[in-house]
TORVOFI-710782 format. One record per residue (C-alpha): residue in three letters; x negated, y, z; residue number from 1. Coordinates in pm, 1 decimal, decimal comma. Layout:
fivex/xx/yy/zz/kolse
ALA/X/Y/Z/NUM
...
This chain:
fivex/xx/yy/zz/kolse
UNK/-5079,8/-5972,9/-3816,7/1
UNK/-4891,0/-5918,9/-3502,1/2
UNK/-4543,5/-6097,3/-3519,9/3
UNK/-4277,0/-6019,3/-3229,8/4
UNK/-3974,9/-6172,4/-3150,6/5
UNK/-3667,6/-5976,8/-2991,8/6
UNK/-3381,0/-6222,3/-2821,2/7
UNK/-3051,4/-5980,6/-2748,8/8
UNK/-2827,7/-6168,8/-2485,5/9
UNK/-2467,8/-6138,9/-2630,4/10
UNK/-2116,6/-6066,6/-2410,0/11
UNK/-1870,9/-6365,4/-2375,0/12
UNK/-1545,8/-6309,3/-2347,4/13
UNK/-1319,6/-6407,9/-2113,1/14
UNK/-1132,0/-6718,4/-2193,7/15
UNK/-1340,0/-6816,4/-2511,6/16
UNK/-1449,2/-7095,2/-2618,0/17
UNK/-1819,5/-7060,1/-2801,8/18
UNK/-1824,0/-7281,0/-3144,3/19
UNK/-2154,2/-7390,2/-3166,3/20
UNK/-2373,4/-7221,6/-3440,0/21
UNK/-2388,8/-7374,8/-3782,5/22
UNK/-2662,0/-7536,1/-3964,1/23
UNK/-2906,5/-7340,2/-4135,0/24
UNK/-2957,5/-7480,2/-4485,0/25
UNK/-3262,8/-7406,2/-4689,8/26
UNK/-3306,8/-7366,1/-5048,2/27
UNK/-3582,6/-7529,5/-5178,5/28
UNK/-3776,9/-7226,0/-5383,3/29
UNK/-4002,5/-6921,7/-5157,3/30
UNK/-3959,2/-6594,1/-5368,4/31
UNK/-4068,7/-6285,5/-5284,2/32
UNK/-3906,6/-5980,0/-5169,4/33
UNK/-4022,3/-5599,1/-5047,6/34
UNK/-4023,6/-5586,4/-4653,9/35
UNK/-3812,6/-5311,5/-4487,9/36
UNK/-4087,4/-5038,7/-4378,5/37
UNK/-3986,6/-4909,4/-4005,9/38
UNK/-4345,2/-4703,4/-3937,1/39
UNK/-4639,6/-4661,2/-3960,6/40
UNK/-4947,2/-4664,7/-3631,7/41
UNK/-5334,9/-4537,3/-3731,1/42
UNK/-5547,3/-4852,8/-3735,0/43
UNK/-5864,8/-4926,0/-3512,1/44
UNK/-6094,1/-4748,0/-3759,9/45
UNK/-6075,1/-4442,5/-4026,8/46
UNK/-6015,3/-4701,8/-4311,4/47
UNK/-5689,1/-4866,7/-4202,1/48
UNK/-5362,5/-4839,2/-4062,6/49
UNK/-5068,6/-5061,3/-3937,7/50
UNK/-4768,7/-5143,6/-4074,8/51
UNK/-4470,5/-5178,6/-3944,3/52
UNK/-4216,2/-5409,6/-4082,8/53
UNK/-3850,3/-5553,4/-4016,0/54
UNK/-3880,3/-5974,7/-4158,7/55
UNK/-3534,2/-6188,5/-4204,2/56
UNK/-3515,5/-6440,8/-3916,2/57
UNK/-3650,8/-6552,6/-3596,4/58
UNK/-3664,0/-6890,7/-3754,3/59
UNK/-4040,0/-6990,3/-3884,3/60
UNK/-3911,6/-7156,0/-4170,3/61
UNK/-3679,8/-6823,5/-4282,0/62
UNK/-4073,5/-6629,2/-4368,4/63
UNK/-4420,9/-6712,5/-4471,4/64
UNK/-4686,6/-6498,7/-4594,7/65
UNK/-4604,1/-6114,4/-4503,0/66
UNK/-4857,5/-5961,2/-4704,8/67
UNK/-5018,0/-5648,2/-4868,7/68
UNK/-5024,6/-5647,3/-5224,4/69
UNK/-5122,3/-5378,0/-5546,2/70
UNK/-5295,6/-5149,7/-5324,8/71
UNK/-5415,7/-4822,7/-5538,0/72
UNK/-5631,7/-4566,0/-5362,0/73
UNK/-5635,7/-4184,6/-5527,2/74
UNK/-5792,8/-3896,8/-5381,3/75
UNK/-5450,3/-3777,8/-5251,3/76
UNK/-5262,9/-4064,6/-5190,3/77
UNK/-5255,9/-4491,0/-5075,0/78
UNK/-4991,3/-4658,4/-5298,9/79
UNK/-4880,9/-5074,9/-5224,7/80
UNK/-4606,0/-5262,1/-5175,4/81
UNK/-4574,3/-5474,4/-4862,4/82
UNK/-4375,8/-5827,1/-4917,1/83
UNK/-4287,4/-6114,3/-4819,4/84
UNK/-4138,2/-6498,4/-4928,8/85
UNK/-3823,5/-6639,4/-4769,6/86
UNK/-3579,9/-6901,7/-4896,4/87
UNK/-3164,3/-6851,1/-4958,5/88
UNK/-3050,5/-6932,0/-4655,9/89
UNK/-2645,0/-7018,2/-4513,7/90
UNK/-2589,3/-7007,0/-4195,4/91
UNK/-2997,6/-6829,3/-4091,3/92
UNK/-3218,6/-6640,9/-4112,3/93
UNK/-3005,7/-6308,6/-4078,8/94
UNK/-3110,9/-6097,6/-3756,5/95
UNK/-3420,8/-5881,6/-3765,1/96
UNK/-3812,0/-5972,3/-3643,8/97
UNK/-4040,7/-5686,0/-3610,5/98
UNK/-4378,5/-5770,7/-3757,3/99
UNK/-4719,4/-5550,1/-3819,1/100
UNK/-4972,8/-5517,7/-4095,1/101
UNK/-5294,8/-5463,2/-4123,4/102
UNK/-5350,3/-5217,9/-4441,2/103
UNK/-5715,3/-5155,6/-4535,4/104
UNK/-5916,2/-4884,7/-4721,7/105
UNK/-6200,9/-4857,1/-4920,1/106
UNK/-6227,7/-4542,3/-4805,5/107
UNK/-6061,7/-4331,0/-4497,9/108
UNK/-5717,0/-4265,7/-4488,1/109
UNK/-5812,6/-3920,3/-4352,7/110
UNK/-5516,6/-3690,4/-4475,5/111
UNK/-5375,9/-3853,7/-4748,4/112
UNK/-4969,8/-3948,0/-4867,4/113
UNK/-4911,6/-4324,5/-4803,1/114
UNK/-4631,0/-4472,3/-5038,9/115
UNK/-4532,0/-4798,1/-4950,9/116
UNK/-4261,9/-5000,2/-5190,8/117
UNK/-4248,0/-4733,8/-5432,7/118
UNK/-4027,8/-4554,6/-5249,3/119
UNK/-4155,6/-4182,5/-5322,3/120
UNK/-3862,0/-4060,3/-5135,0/121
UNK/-3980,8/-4159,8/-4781,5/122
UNK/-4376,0/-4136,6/-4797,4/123
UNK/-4581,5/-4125,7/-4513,6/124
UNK/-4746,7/-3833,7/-4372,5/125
UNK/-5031,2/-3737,2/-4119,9/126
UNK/-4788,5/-3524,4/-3865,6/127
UNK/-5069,3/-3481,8/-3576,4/128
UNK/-5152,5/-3805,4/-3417,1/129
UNK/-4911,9/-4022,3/-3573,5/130
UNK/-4733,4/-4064,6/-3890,8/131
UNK/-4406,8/-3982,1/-4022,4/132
UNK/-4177,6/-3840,1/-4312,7/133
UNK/-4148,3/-3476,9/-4438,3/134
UNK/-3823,2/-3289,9/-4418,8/135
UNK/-3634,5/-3237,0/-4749,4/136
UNK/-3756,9/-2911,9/-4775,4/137
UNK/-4095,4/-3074,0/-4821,2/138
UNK/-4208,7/-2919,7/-4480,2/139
UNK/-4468,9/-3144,9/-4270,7/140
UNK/-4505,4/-3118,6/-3924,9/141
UNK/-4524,4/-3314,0/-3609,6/142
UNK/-4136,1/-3422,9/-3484,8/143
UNK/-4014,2/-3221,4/-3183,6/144
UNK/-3894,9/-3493,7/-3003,7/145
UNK/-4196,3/-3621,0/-2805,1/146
UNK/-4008,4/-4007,7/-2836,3/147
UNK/-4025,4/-4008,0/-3227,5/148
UNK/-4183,3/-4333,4/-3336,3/149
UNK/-4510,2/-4120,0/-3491,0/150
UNK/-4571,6/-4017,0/-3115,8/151
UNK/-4518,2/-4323,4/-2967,6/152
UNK/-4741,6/-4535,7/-3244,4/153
UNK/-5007,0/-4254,3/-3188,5/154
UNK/-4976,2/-4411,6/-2820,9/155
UNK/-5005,3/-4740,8/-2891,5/156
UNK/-5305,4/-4685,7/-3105,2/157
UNK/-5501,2/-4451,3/-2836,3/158
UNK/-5483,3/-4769,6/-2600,4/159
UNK/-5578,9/-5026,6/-2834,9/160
UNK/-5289,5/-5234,4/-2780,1/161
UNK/-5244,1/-5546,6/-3036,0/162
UNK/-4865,1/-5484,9/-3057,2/163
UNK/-4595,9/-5211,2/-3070,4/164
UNK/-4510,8/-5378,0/-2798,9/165
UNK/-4145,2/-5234,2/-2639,8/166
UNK/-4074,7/-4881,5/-2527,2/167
UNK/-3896,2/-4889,8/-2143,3/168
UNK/-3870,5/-4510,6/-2055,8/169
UNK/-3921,5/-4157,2/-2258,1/170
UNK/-3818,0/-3838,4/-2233,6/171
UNK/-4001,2/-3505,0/-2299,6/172
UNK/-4290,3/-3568,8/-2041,8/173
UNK/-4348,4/-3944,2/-1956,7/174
UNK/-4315,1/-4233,5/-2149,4/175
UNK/-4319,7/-4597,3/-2071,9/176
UNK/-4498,9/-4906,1/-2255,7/177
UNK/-4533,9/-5242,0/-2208,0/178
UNK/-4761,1/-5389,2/-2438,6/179
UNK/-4982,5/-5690,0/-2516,3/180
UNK/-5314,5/-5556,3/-2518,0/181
UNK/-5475,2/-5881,9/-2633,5/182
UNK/-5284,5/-6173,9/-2753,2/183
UNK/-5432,2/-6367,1/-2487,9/184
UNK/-5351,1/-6201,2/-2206,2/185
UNK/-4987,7/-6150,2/-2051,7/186
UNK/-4803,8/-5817,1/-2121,3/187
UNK/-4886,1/-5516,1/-1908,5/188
UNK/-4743,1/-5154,6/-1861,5/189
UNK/-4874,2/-4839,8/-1977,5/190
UNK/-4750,3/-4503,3/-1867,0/191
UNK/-4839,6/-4180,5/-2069,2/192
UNK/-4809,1/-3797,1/-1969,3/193
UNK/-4756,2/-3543,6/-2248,3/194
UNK/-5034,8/-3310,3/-2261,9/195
UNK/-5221,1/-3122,2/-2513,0/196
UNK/-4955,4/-3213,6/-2785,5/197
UNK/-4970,2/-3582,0/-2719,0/198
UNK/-4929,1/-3870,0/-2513,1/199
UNK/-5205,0/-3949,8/-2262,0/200
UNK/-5251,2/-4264,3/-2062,3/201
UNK/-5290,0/-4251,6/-1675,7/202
UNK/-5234,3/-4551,8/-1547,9/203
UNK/-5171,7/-4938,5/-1687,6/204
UNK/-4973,4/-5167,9/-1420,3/205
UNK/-4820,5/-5493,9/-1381,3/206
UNK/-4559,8/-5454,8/-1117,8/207
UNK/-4230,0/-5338,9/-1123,6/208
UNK/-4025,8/-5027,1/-1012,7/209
UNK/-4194,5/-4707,9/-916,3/210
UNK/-4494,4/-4779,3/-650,7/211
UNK/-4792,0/-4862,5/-886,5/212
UNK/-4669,5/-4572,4/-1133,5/213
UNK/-4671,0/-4264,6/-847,2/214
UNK/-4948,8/-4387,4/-666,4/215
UNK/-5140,1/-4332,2/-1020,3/216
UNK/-4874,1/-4018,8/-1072,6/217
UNK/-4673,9/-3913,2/-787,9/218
UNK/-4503,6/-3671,1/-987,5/219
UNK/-4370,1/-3930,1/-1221,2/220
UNK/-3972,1/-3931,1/-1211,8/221
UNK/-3829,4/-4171,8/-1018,0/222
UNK/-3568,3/-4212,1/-1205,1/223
UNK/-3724,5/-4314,7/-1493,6/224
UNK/-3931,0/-4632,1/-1285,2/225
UNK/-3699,9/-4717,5/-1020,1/226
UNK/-3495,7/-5006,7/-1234,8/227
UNK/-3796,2/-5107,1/-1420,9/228
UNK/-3843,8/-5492,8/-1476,4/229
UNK/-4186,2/-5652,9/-1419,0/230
UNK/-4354,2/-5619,4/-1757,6/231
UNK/-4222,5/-5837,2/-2031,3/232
């Protein structure tokens, strides 16, 4: 399992005093609760996939065991439920963590519906190199929008990257990664053209701005590198 952290820096305002944040209190008894699906990535191999996931908490006491459970595999579809255990909590364990899983098949995923939760209403399908949800007309194809989530997972996955990782520039032609490609190693940038009805990688810096980026592409927008942080 991948687990990521996002910090967002509030506003003050002017004049205010900050009260300092309560206490979080902790019950005593872990139950069990359905995770909040937010995508899906293809896996490393034919027989598995990744699962994206929104936990309670930045707090390591507010989760513990994200898991897969009740997998069923039919010849048209992957049914489970992905969980998790957490503790009531005052004063805690209330903004989102992004988190991945690891769901594995007996056999591949190739084609088939993935329902995750029960939640019929909002399977997963194949829509070209990533995954997605139908329309409610039932109609299944790849989104338009080249910065949908199914593209950009499709992305991820083509590189091998060990995280989601965070998305710093898209628009119909370029997009913008930086990712951990192994837990071990600091974060580094990836930058994609579209082409042939997906994202392709041409270049993977560590720098900021644009001059690593259009010496690999010098047709890449400046607009879209010219504020960029170092890779975080």
């Amino acid at each position: 399992m991948v687990l990521a952290v996002v910090l967002t820096a509030g506003g003050g305002v002017p004049g205010a005093t900050a009260a300092a944040p309560a206490p979080t209190t902790m019950g005593a008894e872990w139950r069990s609760f359905r995770a909040d699906v937010t995508g899906i990535r293809p896996g490393p191999d034919p027989k598995s996939l990744f699962v994206q996931i929104a936990l309670p908490g930045k707090d390591p006491g507010c989760v513990r065991e994200p898991r897969i459970e009740q997998l069923v595999e039919a010849k048209t579809d992957i049914r489970a439920d992905v969980v998790y255990s957490t503790r009531p909590a005052a004063g805690g364990c209330q903004e989102k963590v992004p988190a991945e899983l690891r769901l594995s098949t007996s056999e591949p995923v190739a084609d088939r519906t993935v329902i995750l939760n029960a939640d019929a209403a909002n399977a997963w399908h194949k829509l070209g190199a990533g995954w997605g949800h139908c329309d409610r007309q039932g109609t299944c194809t790849p989104p338009a929008d080249h910065c949908d989530p199914a593209w950009i997972g499709a992305a991820v996955s083509a590189v091998g990257a060990e995280s989601t990782g965070t998305t710093r520039a898209c628009d119909p032609g370029w997009l913008v990664l930086d990712l951990l490609m192994r837990e071990t190693e600091p974060p580094s940038r990836s930058v994609f053209r579209w082409s042939d009805g997906g994202w392709t990688a041409f270049a993977q810096v560590k720098t900021a701005g644009c001059a690593d980026i259009q010496s690999a592409e010098p047709k890449f927008p400046v607009a879209l590198c010219k504020a960029l942080p170092a890779p975080a």
